[in-house]
N, C-alpha and C positions, 0 to 999 in steps of 0.2 A: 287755408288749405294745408295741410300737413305732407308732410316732407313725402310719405308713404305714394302720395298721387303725382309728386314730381317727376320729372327724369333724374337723372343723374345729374352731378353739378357738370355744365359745361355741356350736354348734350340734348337734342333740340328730337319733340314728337312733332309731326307734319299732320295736324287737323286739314278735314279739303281744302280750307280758303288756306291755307301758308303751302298746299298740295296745289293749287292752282297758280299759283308767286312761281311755284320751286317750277312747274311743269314749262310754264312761258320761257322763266331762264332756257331749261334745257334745252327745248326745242328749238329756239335762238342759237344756243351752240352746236346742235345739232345740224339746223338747218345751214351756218356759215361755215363748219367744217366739210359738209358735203358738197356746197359750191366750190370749194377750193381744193375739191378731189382729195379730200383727206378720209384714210378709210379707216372703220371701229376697230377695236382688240378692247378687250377688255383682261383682269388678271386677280387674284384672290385675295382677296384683303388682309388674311392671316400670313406674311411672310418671318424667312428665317432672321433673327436677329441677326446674324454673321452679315447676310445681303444687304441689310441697312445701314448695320456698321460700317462694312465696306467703300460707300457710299454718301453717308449723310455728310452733313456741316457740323462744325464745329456746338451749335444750338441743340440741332433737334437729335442727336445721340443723348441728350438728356431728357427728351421733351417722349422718347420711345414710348407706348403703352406694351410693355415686355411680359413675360410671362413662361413657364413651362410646363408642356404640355403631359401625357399621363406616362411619356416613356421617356420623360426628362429632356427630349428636345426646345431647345430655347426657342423662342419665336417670338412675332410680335405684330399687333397692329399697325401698316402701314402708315407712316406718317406723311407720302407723298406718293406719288404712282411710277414715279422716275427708274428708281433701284429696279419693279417691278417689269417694268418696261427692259432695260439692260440687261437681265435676265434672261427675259425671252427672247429678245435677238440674239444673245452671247449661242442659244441654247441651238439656234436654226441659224446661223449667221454663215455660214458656207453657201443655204442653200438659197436665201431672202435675195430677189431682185434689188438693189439700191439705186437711185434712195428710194426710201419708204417713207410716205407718208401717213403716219397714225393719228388715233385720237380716239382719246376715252374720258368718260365720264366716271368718277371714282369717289368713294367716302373714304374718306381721309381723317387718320388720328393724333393728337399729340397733345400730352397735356404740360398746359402753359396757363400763364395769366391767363385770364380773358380781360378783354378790353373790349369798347365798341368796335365792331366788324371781326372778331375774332371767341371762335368760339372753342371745343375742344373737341369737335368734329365738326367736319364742313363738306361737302362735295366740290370736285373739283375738276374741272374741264383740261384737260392736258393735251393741248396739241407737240407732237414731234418732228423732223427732218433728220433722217440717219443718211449719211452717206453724200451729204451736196455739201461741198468746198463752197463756193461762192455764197455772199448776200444775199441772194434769191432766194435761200430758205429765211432768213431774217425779215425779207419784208413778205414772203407767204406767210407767215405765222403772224406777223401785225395786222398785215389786210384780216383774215381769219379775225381777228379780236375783233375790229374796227367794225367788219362787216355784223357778229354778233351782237354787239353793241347798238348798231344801227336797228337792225331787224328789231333789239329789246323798247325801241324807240328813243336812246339815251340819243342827246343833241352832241353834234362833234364840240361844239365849245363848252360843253360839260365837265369834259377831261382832256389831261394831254397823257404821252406819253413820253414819260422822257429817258435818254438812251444815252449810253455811255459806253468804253470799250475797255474792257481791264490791259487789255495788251498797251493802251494807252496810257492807263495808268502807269503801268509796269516803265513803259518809257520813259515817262516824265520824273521817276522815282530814281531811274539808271543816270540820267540826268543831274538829278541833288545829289548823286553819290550813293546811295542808300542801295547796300546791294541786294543781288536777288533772292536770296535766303532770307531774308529781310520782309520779303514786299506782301507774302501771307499772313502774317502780323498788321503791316499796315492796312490790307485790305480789312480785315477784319474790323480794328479801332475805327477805321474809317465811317462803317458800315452801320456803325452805332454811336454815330454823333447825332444830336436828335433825340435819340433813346436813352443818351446818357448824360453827365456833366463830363466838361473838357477835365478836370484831374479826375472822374472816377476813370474817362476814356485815357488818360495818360498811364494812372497805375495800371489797366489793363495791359497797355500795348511794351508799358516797363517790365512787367510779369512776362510777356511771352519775346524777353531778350533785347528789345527796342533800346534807346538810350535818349535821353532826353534832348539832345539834337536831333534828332530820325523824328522824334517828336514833333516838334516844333516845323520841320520843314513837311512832315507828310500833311497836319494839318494848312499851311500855307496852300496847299494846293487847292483845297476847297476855296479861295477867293479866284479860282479861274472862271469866269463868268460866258466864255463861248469857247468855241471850236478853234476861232481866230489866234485867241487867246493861247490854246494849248500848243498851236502851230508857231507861235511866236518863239514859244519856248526851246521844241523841238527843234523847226524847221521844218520847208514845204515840201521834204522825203518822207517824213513820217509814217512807215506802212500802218500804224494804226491810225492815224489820220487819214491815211488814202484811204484807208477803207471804209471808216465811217462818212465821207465826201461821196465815196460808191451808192452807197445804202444812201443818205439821204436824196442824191440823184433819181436812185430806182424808187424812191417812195414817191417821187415827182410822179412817175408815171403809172403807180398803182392808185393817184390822187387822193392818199394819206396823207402826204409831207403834213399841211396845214395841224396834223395832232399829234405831230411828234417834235421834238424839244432836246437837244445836246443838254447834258446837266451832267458835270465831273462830280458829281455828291454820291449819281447812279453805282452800286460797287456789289450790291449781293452781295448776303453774307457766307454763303457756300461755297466752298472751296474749290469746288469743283470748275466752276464756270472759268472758260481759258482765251472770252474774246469778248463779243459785243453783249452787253446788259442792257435790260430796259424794264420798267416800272410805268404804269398807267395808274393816274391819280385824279380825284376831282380837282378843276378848277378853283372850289370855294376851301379845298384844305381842309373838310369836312370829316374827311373816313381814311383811312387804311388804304394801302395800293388795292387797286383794283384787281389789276395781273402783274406779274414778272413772269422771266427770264431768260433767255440767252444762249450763247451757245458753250455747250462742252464738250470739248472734243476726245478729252482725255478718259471718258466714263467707260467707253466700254474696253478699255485695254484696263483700266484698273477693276474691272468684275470677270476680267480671263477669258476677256476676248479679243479679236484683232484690232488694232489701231483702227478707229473710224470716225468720219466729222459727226456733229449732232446740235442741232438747235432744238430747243423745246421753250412752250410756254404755259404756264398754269393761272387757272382765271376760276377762284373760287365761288362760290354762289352767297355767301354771309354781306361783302361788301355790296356786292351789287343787288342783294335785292334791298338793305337801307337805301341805297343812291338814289334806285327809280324809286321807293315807296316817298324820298323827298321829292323828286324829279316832278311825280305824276299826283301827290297826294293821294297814293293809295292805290290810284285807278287799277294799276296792273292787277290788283287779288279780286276785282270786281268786273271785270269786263265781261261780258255773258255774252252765250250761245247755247242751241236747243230746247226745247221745249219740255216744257211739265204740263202733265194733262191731272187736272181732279176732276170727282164728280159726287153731288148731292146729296142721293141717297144710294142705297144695292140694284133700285132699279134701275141705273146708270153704268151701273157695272161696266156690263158686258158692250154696250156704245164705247164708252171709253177705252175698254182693251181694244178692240175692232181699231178705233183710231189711234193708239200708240202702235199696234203690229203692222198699219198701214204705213207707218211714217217711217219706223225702223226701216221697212220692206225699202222704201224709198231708200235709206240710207240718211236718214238724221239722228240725232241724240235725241232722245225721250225721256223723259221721269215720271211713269204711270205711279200715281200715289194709291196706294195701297188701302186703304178704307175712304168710306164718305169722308166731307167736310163740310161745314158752313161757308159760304162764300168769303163771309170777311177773313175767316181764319185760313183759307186756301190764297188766297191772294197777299194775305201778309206773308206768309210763307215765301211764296212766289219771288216777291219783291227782294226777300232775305237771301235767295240761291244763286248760282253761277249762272241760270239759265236767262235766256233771252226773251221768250213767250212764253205767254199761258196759254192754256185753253182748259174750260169751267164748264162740263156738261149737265144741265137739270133737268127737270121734266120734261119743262117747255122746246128744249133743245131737244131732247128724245121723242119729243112727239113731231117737231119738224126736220126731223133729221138734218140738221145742222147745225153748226157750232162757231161763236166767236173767235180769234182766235187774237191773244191783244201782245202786241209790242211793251215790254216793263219797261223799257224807259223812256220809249216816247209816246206811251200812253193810245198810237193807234191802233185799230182792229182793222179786220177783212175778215170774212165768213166763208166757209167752207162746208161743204156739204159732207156729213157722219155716213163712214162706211157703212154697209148693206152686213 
């Protein structure tokens, strides 16, 4: 196939069957944002470069799809919905009830590597919490994943999620000495261990003022192995300790705890983020996170708005539709409902229309196929589409007014009698 029939490198066409993948996600996130009284906003995919800059991590200000538009304004393809988001409350933020709970569904740009589960546009589920101090919006926004997840059918021992607090970090870094001016640097070296070798990650963190002790003890931290552990360090004051002991508490009672996991490795690499972080990853170590992240409380005072708290979390659709198409072998792009009606010859016609207007009338999904068919070739067909039944009207059926009507995958029938 020639390049000419492709998409663009890094960007994905949605044929119905990867339309019925994509629709399942959504409605998943659809349906676990709405139980958890989170209500839509959506915002324009085209934003001003300044908004982004303002805004992004140290990464994705390179990863921009930029551009200027015909009166020289700079702009750019949304690389996340965040900035997007900050905007519009900075814009009504006098007049907005808090807190607010949002959430939108958004295509998302940035060009990067691709890697397995990363592509160079993705849609992206973006739940928010503007305006709640407390951990309550941190474990709203996990239940919200958890309950998504559930509804997509993935199993809790599938993934975990695991959570970490930067003010924690920040702690344990005032601790080694390592002052605060300092600790944006180590966040970041930190944050790409894993994605790099320990000297490419040292000349990094040497580059951004670090010195080869700050080195050495920021990495040391990554051998903290629990909560215990970092409390050991600190001490049983710790406000970022107390608080992560809060949230795993309350997740006792949203009856998550079991899929969530302390891991000091958790760090985001955005800058922005000023408390608890958290990363949901398969089990088997297979894919890419699933979601991130956490709360920032510092966003909307740095886009020229008043000081206010905010958690948010982002849960793309590229990882999780590989998960479950491992999970279920496929099932999810195959699962059928409604009906497709053929029929024989022209003199069939008009029975067939008669019983798809009957059925709509009802309120089902119908696929009236559009000319005759041969039975085998209507029924191969059949077996190849989303739907769940057939029904196949021929002569014989037109002269008894009535009609089979057969289950595709478990092969039974029941007969119904052909509208008048």
């Amino acid at each position: 196939m020639s390049e000419f029939h492709q998409p663009p490198k890094g960007m994905r066409d949605f044929y119905p069957e990867d339309m019925r993948v994509r629709s399942r996600i959504f409605d998943a996130w659809r349906k676990a944002a709405a139980a958890s009284g989170f209500e839509s906003y959506d915002a324009c995919v085209v934003e001003s470069l300044e908004t982004l800059q303002r805004k992004a991590g140290e990464e994705i200000v390179n990863q921009i799809y930029a551009f200027e538009d015909k009166s020289g304004r700079k702009l750019a393809l949304r690389p996340e919905i965040t900035p997007s988001l900050a905007r519009m409350i900075v814009a009504r933020q006098a007049q907005l009830p808090l807190p607010l709970k949002w959430c939108a569904i958004g295509q998302c740009f940035r060009y990067e590597r691709m890697t397995r589960g990363r592509k160079r546009e993705h849609y992206q589920w973006n739940l928010d919490i503007i305006g709640a101090e407390g951990v309550s919006a941190e474990a709203e926004v996990l239940y919200a994943a958890v309950a998504a997840l559930r509804a997509m059918g993935v199993p809790d021992e599938a993934y975990r999620i695991r959570l970490n607090n930067r003010a924690l970090l920040s702690e344990l870094l005032a601790k080694l000495g390592i002052p605060a001016q300092s600790h944006a640097a180590v966040f970041l070296g930190l944050d790409k261990r894993g994605k790099m070798s320990d000297d490419e990650l040292r000349t990094l963190m040497l580059g951004e003022g670090l010195d080869a002790t700050t080195c050495d003890l920021a990495f040391g931290l990554l051998d903290i192995k629990s909560l215990d552990d970092a409390e050991a360090m600190l001490g049983a004051e710790s406000p970022a300790a107390k608080t992560l002991r809060e949230l795993f508490a309350l997740l006792e009672l949203y009856g998550i705890r079991g899929q969530v996991a302390f891991d000091i490795s958790v760090i985001r690499g955005l800058s922005y983020y000023t408390g608890i972080v958290f990363e949901a990853f398969d089990t088997q170590g297979k894919f890419r996170a699933i979601f991130g992240g956490g709360r920032y409380d510092g966003l909307l005072s740095t886009m020229g708005g008043a000081p206010c708290t905010a958690v948010g979390l982002g849960f793309g659709d590229v990882v999780i539709a590989e998960l479950l198409g491992e999970l279920r072998g496929g099932a999810l792009a195959t699962e059928r409902a409604g009906l497709v009606i053929g029929y024989m010859t022209p003199d069939e016609r008009d029975a067939a229309t008669r019983l798809a207007m009957a059925k709509r009338a009802a309120g089902e999904t119908v696929s009236l196929q559009l000319s005759p068919q041969k039975p085998k070739a209507f029924f191969s067909a059949a077996a190849a589409s989303a739907f769940a039944e057939a029904a196949y009207i021929g002569p014989d059926d037109r002269a008894k007014a009535s009609v089979r009507i057969k289950h595709l995958d478990t092969r039974t029938e029941r007969e119904e009698p052909l509208p008048c």
